[in-house]
FIDOMAR-37861 format. One record per residue (C-alpha): residue number from 1; residue in one letter; x, y, z. Coordinates in nm, 3 decimals. Example, Ala and Ser with C-alpha at 12.3 -4.5 7.8 and 13.67 -1.06 7.14 Angstrom:
<lomars>
(1; A; (1.230; -0.450; 0.780))
(2; S; (1.367; -0.106; 0.714))
</lomars>
This chain:
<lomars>
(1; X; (-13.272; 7.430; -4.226))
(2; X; (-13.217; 7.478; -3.811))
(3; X; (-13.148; 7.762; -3.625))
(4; X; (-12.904; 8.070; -3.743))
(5; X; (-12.739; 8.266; -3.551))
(6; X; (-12.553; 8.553; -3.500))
(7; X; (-12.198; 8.603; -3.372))
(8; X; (-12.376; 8.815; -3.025))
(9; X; (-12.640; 8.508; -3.035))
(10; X; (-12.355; 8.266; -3.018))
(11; X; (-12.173; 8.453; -2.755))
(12; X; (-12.475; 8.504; -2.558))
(13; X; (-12.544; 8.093; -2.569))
(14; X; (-12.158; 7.994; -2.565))
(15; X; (-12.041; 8.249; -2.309))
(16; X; (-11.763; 8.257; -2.552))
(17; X; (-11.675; 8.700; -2.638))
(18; X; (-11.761; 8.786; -3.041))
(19; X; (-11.404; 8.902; -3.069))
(20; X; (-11.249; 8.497; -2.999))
(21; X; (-11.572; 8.419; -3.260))
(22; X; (-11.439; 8.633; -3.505))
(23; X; (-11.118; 8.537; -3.437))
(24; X; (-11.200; 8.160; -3.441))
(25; X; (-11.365; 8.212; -3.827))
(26; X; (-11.045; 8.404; -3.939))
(27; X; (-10.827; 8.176; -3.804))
(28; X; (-11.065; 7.857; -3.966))
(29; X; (-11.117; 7.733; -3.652))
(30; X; (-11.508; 7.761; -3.699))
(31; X; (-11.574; 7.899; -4.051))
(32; X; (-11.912; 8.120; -4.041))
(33; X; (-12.088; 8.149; -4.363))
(34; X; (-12.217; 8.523; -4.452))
(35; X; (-12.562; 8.687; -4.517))
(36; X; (-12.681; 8.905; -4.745))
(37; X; (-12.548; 9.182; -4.547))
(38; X; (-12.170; 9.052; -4.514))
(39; X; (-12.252; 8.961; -4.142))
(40; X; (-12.121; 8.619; -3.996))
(41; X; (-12.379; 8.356; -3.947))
(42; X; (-12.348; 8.025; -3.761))
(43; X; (-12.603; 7.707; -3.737))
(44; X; (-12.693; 7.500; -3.442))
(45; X; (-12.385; 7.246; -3.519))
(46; X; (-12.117; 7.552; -3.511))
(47; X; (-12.284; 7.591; -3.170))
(48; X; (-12.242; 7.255; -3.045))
(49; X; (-11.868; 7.278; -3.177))
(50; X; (-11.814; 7.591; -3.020))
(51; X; (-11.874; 7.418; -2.724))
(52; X; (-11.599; 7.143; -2.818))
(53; X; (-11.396; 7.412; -2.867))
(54; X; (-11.383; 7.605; -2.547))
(55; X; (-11.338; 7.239; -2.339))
(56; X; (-11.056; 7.099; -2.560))
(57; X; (-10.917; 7.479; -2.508))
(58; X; (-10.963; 7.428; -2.104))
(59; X; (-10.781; 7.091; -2.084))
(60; X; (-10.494; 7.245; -2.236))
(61; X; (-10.488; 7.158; -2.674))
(62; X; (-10.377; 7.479; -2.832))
(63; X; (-10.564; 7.636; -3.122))
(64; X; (-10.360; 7.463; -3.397))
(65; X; (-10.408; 7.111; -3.261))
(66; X; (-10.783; 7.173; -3.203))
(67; X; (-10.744; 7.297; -3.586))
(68; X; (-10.603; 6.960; -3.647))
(69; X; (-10.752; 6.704; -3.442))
(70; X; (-11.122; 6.803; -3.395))
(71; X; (-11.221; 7.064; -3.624))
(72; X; (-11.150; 6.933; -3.985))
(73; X; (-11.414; 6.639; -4.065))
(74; X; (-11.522; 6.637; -3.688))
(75; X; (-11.774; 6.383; -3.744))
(76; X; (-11.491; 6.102; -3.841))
(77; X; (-11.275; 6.255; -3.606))
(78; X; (-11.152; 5.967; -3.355))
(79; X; (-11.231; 6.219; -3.067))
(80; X; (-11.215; 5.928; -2.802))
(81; X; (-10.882; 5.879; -2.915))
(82; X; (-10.767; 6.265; -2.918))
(83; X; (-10.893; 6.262; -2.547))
(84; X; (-10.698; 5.966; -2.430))
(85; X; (-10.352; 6.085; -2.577))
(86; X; (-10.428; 6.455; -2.370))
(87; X; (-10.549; 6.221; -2.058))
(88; X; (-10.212; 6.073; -2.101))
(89; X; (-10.045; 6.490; -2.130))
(90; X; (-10.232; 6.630; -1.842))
(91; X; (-10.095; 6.348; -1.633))
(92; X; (-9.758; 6.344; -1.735))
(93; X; (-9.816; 6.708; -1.622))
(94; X; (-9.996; 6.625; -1.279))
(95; X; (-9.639; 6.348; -1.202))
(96; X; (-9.374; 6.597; -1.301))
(97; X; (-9.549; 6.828; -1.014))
(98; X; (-9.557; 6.547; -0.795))
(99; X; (-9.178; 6.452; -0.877))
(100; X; (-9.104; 6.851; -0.754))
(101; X; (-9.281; 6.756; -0.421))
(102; X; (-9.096; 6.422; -0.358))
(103; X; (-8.785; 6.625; -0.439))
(104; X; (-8.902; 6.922; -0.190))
(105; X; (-8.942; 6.601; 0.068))
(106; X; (-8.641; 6.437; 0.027))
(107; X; (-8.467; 6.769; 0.104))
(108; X; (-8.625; 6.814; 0.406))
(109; X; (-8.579; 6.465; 0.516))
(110; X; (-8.159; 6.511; 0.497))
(111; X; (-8.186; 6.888; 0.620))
(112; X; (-8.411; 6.707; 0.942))
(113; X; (-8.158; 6.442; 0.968))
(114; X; (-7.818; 6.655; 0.946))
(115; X; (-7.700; 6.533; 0.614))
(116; X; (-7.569; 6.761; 0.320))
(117; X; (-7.814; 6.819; 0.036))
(118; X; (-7.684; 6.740; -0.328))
(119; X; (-7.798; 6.995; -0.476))
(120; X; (-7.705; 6.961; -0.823))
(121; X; (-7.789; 6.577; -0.814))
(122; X; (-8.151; 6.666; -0.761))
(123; X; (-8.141; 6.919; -1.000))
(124; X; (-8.058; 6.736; -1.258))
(125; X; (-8.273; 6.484; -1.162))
(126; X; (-8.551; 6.665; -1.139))
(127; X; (-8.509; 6.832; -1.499))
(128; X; (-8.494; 6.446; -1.638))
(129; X; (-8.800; 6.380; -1.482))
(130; X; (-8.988; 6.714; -1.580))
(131; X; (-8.947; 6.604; -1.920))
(132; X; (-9.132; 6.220; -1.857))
(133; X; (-9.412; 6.171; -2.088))
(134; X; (-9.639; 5.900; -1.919))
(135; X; (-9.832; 5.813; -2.237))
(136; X; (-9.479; 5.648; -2.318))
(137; X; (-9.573; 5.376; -2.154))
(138; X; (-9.929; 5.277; -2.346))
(139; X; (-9.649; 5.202; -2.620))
(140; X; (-9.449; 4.943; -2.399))
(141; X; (-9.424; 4.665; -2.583))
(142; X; (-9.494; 4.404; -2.335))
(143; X; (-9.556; 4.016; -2.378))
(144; X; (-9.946; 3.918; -2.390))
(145; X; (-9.881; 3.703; -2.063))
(146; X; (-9.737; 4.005; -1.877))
(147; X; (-10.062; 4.263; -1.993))
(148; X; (-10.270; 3.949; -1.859))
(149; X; (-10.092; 3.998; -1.506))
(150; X; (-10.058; 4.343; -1.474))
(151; X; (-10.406; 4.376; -1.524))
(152; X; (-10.439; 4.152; -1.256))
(153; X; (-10.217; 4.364; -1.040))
(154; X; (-10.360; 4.719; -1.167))
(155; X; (-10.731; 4.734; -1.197))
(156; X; (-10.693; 5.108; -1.274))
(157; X; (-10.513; 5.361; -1.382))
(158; X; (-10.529; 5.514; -1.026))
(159; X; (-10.329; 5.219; -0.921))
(160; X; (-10.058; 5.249; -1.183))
(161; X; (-9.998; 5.582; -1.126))
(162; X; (-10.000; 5.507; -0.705))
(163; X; (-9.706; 5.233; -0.763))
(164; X; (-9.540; 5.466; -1.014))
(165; X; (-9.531; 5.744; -0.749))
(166; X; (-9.406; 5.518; -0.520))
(167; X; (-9.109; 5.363; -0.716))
(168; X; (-8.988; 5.736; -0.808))
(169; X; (-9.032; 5.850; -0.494))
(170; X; (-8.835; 5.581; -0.280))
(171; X; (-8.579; 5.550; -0.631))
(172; X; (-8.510; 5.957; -0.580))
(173; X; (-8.475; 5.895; -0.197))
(174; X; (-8.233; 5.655; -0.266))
(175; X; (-8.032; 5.839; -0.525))
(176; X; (-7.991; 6.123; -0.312))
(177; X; (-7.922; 5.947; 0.027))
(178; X; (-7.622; 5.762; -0.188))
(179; X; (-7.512; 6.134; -0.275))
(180; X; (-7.550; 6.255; 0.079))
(181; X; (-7.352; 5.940; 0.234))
(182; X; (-7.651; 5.873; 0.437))
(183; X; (-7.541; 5.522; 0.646))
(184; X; (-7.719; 5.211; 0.542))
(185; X; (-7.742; 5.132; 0.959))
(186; X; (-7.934; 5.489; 0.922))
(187; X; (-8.319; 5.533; 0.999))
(188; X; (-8.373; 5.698; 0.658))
(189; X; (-8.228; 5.404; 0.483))
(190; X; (-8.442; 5.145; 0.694))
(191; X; (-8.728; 5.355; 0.633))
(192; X; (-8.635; 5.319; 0.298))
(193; X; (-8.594; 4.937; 0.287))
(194; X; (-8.912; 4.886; 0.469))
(195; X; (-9.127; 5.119; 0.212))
(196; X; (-8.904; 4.927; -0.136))
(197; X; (-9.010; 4.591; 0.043))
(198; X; (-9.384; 4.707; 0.096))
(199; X; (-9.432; 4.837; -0.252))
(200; X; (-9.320; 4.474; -0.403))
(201; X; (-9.521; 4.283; -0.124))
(202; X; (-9.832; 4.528; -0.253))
(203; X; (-9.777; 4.476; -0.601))
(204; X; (-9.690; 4.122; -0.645))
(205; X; (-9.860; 3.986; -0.355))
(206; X; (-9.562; 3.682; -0.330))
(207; X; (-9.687; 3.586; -0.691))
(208; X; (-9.375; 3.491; -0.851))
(209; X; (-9.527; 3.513; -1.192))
(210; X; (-9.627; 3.893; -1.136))
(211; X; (-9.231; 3.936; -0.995))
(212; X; (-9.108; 3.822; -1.294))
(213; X; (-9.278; 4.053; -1.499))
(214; X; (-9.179; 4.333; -1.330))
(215; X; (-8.841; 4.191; -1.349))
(216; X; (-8.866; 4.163; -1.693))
(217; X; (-8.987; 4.547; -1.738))
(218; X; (-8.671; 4.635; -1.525))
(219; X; (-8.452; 4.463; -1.790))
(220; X; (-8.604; 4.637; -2.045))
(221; X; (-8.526; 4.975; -2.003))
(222; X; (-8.434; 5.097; -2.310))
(223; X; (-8.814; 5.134; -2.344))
(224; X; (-8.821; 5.373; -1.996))
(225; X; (-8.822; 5.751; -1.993))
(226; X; (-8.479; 5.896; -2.017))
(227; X; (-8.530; 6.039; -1.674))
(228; X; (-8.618; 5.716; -1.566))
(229; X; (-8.389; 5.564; -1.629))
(230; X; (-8.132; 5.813; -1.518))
(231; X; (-8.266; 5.777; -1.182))
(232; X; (-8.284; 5.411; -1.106))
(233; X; (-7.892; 5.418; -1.246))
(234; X; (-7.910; 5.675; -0.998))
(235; X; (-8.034; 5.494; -0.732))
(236; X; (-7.967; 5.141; -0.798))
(237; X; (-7.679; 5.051; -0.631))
(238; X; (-7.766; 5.203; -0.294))
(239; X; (-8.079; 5.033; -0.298))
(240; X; (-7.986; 4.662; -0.312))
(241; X; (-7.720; 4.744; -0.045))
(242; X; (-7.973; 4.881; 0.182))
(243; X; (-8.204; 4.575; 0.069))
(244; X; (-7.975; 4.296; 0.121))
(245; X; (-7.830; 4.469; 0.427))
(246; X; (-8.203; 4.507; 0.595))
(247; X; (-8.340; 4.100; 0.435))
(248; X; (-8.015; 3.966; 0.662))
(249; X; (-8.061; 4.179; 0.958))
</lomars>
């Protein structure tokens, strides 16, 4: 039959208090049976769920979805699955804070340089881009000859996100220095150019082929984030000025 147990045994194994136990049952989270006596009793797989439980809590699923997604008929339960669509949350998450520090940089970078700040550019730039899901993109619908060369060209998901910092970062750059008037003979804008020209060198590596795809992704946007693609319209212009001025100079 395996091991019963009490809520205080559970609490004392889980770490987990009796009141979120009891609260769990009533809320049919994790559904104790009762003795004899009324009291709540759990077996050894309630434990091992428990455990679920509290970790799917920690990475950030709220009761209800854990209700959903890994309680009801947990042993069909695609829990791989459940784990890659939060991966994809908490690092939507972990870029929107990184957005808010490339806009805190870019600030300081026209402040340093003497240029005015446009403030409610950024701002509403950086409320498009607080709402960019990055699990949007594992539904890009791209051509089975561009997966086979951006897997060339990212052999993890490290490197994705690295070039994806990168484009946002240099695009926001550019979107604001276009605001501010910054000079295209400036060093912020040959900073920029030299960075854009780096990132394509770094991702293509001269490969025509892998150029082309990206081109192709950058013609698709209608499949981008909103706030993406608010901020390359954003950006856009000043950046193949500053491009074509620094390739013929």
């Amino acid at each position: 039959m395996g091991m019963k147990y009490s809520v205080k045994e559970m609490s004392e194994l889980s770490g987990v208090t009796p009141r979120t136990i009891q609260y769990y049952d009533n809320e049919g989270i994790l559904k104790a049976k009762r003795n004899e006596r009324g009291h709540r009793v759990y077996t050894e797989k309630q434990l091992y769920l428990l455990g679920q439980i509290t970790f799917f809590k920690a990475i950030g699923f709220s009761l209800s979805e854990i209700k959903e997604q890994l309680v009801t008929d947990v042993e069909d339960t695609d829990i791989k699955g459940t784990l890659d669509y939060q991966e994809s949350v908490l690092y939507s998450q972990k870029e929107s804070i990184q957005a808010k520090l490339d806009g805190v940089t870019v600030v300081k970078e026209l402040i340093n340089k003497g240029y005015e700040t446009p403030w409610e550019l950024l701002a509403y730039l950086m409320r498009s881009l607080n709402e960019v899901e990055m699990h949007t993109w594992k539904k890009y619908k791209f051509t089975k000859e561009e997966s086979m060369l951006f897997q060339q060209v990212f052999s993890s998901e490290k490197m994705v996100l690295d070039f994806y910092n990168t484009f946002r970062k240099l695009s926001l750059q550019a979107a604001a220095y276009k605001a501010s008037k910054v000079p295209i003979e400036s060093t912020l804008a040959e900073s920029l150019a030299n960075e854009w020209q780096e990132m394509v060198r770094k991702a293509t590596n001269d490969d025509e082929q892998i150029l082309n795809a990206f081109q192709s992704v950058d013609q698709n946007r209608e499949q981008w984030n909103a706030g993406e693609r608010l901020l390359i319209k954003k950006a856009e212009d000043y950046l193949e000025e500053v491009l074509n001025y620094y390739q013929t100079n």
